[in-house]
C-alpha positions in Angstrom: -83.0 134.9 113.4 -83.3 138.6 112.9 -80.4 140.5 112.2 -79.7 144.4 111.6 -77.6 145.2 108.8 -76.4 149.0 109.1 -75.2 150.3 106.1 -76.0 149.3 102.1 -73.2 149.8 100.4 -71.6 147.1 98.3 -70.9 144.6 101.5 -73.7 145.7 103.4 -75.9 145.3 100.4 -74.8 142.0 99.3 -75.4 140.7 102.9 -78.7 141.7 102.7 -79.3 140.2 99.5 -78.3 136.9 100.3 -79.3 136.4 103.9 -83.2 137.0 102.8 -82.6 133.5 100.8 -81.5 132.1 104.1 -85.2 132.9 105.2 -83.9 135.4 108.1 -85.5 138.3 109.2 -83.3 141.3 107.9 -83.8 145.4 108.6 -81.3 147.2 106.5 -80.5 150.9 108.4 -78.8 153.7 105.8 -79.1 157.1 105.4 -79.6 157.1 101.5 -83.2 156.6 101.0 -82.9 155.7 96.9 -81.1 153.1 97.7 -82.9 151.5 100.2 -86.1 152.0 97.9 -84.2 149.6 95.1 -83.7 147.0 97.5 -86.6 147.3 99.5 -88.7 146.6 96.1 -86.7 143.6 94.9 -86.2 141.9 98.2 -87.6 140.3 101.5 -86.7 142.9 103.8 -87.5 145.8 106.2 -85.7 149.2 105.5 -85.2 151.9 107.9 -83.8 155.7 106.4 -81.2 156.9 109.3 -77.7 157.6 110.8 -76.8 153.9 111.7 -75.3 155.4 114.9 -78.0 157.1 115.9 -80.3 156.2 119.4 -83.6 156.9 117.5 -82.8 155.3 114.1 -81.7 151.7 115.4 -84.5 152.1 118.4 -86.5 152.2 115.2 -85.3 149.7 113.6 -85.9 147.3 116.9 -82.1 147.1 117.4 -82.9 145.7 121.4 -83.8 142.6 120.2 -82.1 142.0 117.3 -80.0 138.7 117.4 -77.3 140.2 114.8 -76.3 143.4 114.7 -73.8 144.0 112.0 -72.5 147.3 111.1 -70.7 147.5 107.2 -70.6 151.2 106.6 -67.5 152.8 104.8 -66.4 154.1 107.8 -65.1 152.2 110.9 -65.7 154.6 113.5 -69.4 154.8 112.4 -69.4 151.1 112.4 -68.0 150.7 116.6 -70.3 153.8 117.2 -72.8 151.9 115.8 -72.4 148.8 117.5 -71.9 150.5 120.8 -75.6 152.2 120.5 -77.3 148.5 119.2 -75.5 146.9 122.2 -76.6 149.3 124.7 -80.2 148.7 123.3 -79.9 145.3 124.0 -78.5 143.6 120.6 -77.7 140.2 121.4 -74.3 140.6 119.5 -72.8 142.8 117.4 -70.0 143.0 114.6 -68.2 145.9 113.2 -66.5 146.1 110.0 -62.7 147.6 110.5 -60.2 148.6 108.2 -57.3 148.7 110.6 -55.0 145.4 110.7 -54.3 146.4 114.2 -58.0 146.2 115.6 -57.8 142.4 114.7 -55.0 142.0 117.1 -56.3 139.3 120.6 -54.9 142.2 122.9 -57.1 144.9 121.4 -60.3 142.3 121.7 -61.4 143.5 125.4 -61.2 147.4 124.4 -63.9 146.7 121.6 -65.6 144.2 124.0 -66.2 146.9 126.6 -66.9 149.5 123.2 -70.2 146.9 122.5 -68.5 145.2 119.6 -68.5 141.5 120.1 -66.9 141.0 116.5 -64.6 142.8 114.0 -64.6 141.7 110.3 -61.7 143.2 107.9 -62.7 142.0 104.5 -59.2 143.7 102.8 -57.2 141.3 105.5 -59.6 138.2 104.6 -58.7 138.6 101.1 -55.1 139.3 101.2 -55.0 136.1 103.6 -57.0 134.0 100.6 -54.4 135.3 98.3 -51.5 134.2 100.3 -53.4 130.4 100.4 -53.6 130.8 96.3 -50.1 131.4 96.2 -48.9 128.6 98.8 -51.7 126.0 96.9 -51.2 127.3 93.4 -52.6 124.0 92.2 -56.4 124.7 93.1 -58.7 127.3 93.3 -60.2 127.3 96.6 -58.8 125.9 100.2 -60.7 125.3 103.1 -59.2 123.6 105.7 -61.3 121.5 108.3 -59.8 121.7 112.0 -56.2 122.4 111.7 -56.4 120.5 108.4 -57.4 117.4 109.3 -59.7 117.3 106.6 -59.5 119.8 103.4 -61.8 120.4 101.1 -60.3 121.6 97.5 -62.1 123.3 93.9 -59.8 122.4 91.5 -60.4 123.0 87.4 -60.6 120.1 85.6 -58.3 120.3 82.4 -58.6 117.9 79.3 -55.4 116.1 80.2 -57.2 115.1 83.9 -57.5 111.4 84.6 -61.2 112.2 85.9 -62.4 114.2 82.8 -65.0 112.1 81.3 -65.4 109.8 84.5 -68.9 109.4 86.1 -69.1 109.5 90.4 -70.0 105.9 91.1 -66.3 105.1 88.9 -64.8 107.8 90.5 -65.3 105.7 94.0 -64.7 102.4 92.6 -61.4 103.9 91.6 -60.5 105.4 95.1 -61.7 105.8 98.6 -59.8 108.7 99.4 -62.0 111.6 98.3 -65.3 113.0 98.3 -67.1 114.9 95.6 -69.0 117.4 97.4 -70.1 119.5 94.9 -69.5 120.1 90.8 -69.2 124.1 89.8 -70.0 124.1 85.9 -70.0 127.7 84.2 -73.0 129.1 86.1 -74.4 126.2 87.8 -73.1 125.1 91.0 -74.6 121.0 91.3 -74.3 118.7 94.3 -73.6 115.8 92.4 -74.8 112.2 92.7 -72.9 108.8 91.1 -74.4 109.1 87.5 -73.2 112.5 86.9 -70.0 112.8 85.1 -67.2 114.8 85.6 -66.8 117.1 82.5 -63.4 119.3 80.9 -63.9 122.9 82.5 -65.6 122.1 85.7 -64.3 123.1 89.0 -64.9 119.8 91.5 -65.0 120.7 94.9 -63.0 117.4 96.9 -63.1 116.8 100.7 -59.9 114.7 101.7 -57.4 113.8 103.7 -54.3 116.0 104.0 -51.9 112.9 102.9 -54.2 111.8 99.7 -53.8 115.9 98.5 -50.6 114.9 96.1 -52.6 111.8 94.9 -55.8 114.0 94.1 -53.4 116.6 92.7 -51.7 113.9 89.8 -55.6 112.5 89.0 -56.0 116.2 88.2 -53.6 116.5 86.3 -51.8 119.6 88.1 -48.0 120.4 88.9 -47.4 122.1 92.0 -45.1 125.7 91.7 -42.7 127.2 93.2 -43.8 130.8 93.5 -41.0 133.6 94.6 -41.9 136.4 92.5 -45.0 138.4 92.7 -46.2 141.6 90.8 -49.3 143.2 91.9 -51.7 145.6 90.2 -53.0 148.6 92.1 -52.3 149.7 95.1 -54.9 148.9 97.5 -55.9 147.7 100.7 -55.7 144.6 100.1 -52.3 145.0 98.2 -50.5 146.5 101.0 -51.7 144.1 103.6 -50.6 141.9 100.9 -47.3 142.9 100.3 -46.8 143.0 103.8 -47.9 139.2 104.7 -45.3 138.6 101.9 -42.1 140.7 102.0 -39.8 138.2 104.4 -40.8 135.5 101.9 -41.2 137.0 97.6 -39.9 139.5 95.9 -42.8 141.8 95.5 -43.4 144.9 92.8 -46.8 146.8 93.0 -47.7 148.6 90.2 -50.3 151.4 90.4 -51.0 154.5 88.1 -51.0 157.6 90.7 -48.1 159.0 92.3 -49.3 160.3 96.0 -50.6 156.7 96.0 -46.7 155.4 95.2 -45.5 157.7 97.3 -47.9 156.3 99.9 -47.0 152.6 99.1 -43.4 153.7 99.5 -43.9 154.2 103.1 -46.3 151.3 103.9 -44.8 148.7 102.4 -40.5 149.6 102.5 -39.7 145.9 101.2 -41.8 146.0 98.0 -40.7 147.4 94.7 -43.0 150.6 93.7 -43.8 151.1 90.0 -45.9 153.9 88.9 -47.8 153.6 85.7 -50.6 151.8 84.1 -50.2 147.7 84.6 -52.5 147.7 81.6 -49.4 148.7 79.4 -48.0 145.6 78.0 -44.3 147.6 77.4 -44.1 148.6 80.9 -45.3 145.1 82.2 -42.2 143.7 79.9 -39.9 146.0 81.4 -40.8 145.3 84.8 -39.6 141.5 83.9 -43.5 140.4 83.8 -42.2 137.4 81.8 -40.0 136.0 84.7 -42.6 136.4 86.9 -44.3 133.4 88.7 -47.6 135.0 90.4 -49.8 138.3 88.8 -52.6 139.7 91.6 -54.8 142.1 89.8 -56.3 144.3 92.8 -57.8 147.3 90.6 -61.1 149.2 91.7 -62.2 147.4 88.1 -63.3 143.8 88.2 -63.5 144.0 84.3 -59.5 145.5 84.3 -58.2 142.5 86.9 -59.9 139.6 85.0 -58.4 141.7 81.5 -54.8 142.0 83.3 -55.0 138.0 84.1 -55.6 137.1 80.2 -52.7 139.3 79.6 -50.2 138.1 82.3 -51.4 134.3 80.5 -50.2 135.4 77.6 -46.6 136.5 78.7 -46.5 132.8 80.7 -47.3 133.6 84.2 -47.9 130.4 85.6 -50.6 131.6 88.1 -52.5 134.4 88.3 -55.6 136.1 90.5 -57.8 138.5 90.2 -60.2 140.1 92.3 -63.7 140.4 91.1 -66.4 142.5 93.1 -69.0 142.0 90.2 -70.8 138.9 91.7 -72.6 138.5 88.5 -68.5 138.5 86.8 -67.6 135.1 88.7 -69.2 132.0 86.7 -67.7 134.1 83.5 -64.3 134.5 85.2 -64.2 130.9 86.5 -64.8 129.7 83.2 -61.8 131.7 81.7 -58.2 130.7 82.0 -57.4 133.2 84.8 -56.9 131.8 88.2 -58.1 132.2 91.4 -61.1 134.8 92.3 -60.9 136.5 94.9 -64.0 138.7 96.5 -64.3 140.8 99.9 -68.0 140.7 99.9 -68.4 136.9 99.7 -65.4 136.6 102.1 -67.3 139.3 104.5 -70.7 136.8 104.1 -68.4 134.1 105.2 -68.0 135.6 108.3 -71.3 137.0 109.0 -72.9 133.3 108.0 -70.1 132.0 110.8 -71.8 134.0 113.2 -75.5 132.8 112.8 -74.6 129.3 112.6 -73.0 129.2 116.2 -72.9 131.4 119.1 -69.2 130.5 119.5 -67.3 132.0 116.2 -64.4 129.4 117.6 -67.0 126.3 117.1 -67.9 126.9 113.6 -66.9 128.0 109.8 -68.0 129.0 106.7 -66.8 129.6 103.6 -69.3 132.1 101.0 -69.3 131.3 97.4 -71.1 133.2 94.4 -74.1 130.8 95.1 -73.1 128.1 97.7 -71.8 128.0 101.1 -69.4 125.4 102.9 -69.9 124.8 106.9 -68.1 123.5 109.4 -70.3 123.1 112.6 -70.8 120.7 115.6 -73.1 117.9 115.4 -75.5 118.5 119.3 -76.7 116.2 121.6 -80.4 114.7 120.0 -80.1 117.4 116.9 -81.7 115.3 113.8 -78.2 114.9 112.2 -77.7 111.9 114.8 -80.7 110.1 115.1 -80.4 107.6 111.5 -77.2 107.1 109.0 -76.8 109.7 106.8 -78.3 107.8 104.1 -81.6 107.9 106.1 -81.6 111.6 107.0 -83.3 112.2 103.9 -81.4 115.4 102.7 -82.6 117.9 100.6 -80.6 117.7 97.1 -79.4 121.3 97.6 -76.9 120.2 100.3 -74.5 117.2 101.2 -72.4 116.4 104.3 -69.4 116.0 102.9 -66.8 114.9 106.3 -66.2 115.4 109.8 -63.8 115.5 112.9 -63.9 112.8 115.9 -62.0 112.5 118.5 -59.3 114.3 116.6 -59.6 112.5 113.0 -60.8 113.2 110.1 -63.2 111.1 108.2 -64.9 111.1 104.9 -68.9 110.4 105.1 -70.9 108.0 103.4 -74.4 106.6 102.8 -73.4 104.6 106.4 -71.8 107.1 108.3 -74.0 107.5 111.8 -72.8 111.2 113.1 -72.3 111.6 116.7 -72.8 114.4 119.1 -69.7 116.6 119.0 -68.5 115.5 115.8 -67.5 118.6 113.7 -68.8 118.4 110.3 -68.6 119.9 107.1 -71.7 120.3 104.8 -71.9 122.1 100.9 -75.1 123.7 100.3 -76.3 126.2 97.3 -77.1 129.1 98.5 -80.6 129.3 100.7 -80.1 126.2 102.3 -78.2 127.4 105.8 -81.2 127.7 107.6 -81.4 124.2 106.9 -78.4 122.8 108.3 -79.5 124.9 111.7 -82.2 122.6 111.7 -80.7 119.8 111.2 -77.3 120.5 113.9 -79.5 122.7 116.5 
């Protein structure tokens, strides 16, 4: 597939980055030449200097027959500009990155269609929604639900007091039917496990089950589930006000952010939340706010070192859960290994998305969920693809990828060494990171 990135800052960057591992064929278009030079040199790609709105750059860059066109620039309007100049070239489809709630809305969708956007992405409201999920499912650290939740797939941290610490796979399933251990996140190293490997104190275990056998999986973790009313946020971003907004009718909310115009601001935007200016960094201040009574801490600084910092701290005053948002990809296997939470970050939430467009044509008939160096799919099975010609325990899968459960006629099943996928089944497959192209092989 080739796709046309325009813009390389951080998302636009990060894009690049990893869809070169997917084996795609990827231009990046940007005006700042240095940059492009850095990534041209470390990385599998074609770079173009240019305004990524302009009819001579992306004619350049081949935009008319690009399969993905996906404009990530700071600035929205640039990005719908773009998308209309690609489009009239003859890009196949198009996405633009937005940072207005109100462009998301279904009645705006025609205005943008007729505009050459096909797609909008709004990484802030992606990760504000993630946060909300953290906060409903305080119990694990990442969600994914499968078809209306038919089937879930759960990372959870595995404490010394778990049932499973200590326990090899091939136990595991001897103990219980009901779940399926798709993948084993240890410090750095994301593994797709097989039935000798043992699950170790400190892991996160990525499960796939069934919505009614989540309270069972939750006790073999050894987790309690929380009420969580009252939430204090640090800095007052984006993502903090589309957060505070998803949550006034629902939390008491206090944002906390050191500049005044910005409280001023956050006054305005979000009328339900309380507004504290000063430094969340300041342990007096966070005691005076009542940080000790409170049941959920969002860090949500420009400083991925500050939020993971501010999560340690809000630990130590007893905050039962806590997230932090951390842009730093390289941060995340050192922040998963600390006692802080859920991570939250825009750019893998944005890849997410973009990955959800190159697996299907349809954004309705597929998934995908972007981690620091895996990805999780949801896609549909086709008539005579390879995935249902033999059981899946003679599909001969690569070890960097396992197919983990899928949807028919409505229900959700768990996989195994038997399991004979049919056409139109929706299933979910794990795969580190470089394996999608893969799985388009194998469903296509």
């Amino acid at each position: 597939m080739k796709i046309l990135i325009a813009g390389a800052g951080e998302v636009g960057s990060h894009l690049a980055k990893l869809l070169t591992r997917e084996e795609q064929e990827i231009i990046l278009v940007d005006t700042d030449a240095e940059k492009l030079d850095r990534l041209d040199s470390n990385y599998n790609l074609l770079t173009v200097c240019g305004s990524p709105s302009s009819f001579a750059t992306l004619a350049e860059a081949r935009a008319g027959n690009c399969d993905l066109f996906v404009a990530v620039t700071p600035f929205e309007t640039n990005n719908v500009g773009a998308c209309a100049v690609a489009k009239s070239l003859g890009a196949r489809r198009t996405v633009a990155r937005i940072d207005n709630y109100e462009y998301m809305l279904p009645e705006h969708r025609a205005f943008f269609s007729a505009h050459g956007v096909d797609s909008v992405i709004y990484p802030e409201y992606f990760a504000a929604r993630e946060i909300v999920t953290a906060l409903e499912r305080n119990w694990v650290r990442h969600w994914f639900e499968m078809l209306d939740g038919s089937l879930i797939l759960v990372g959870v941290k595995i404490r010394d007091n778990a049932t499973l610490a200590g326990m090899q796979l091939k136990d595991f399933g001897q103990l219980t039917r009901h779940f399926h251990v798709s993948a084993i996140k240890r410090r750095h190293d994301t593994i797709i496990p097989r039935g000798d490997d043992t699950i170790q104190a400190d892991d996160i275990i990525y499960f796939m089950t069934r919505p009614e056998h989540l309270d069972e999986l939750r006790r073999l973790c050894g987790k309690e589930k929380h009420s969580i009313r009252k939430v204090m946020i640090m800095g007052g971003s984006r993502i903090a006000i589309r957060l505070a907004r998803m949550l006034a009718d629902t939390h008491k909310v206090t944002i906390i952010d050191p500049s005044h115009p910005q409280c001023v601001s956050l006054s305005e935007k979000c009328p339900k939340a309380e507004i504290v200016c000063g430094d969340a960094r300041d342990n007096d201040l966070l005691i005076e706010e009542g940080i000790r009574s409170t049941d959920a801490f969002v860090a949500l600084s420009d400083s991925s070192e500050t939020n993971i910092l501010a999560c340690l701290t809000a630990k130590e005053f007893g905050v039962r859960k806590t997230i932090a948002e951390v842009e730093n990809i390289q941060y995340i296997g050192e922040a998963e290994a600390l006692n802080i939470g859920t991570i939250v970050n825009k750019k893998l939430l944005a890849a997410g998305a973009i990955f959800q467009l190159m697996l299907d044509a349809d954004a309705n008939n597929a998934k995908c969920m972007a981690l620091a160096d895996a990805e999780v799919a949801e896609l549909v099975a086709r008539p005579d693809s390879k995935v249902t010609r033999a059981r899946v325990r003679d599909l001969n899968l690569s070890h960097d990828m396992t197919i983990a459960g899928l949807i028919r006629n409505g229900e959700g099943l768990l996989v195994a060494g038997d399991t004979l996928i049919m056409p139109g089944d929706r299933v979910v497959v794990f795969c580190l990171s470089g394996a999608i192209h893969k799985i388009e092989r194998l469903f296509n």
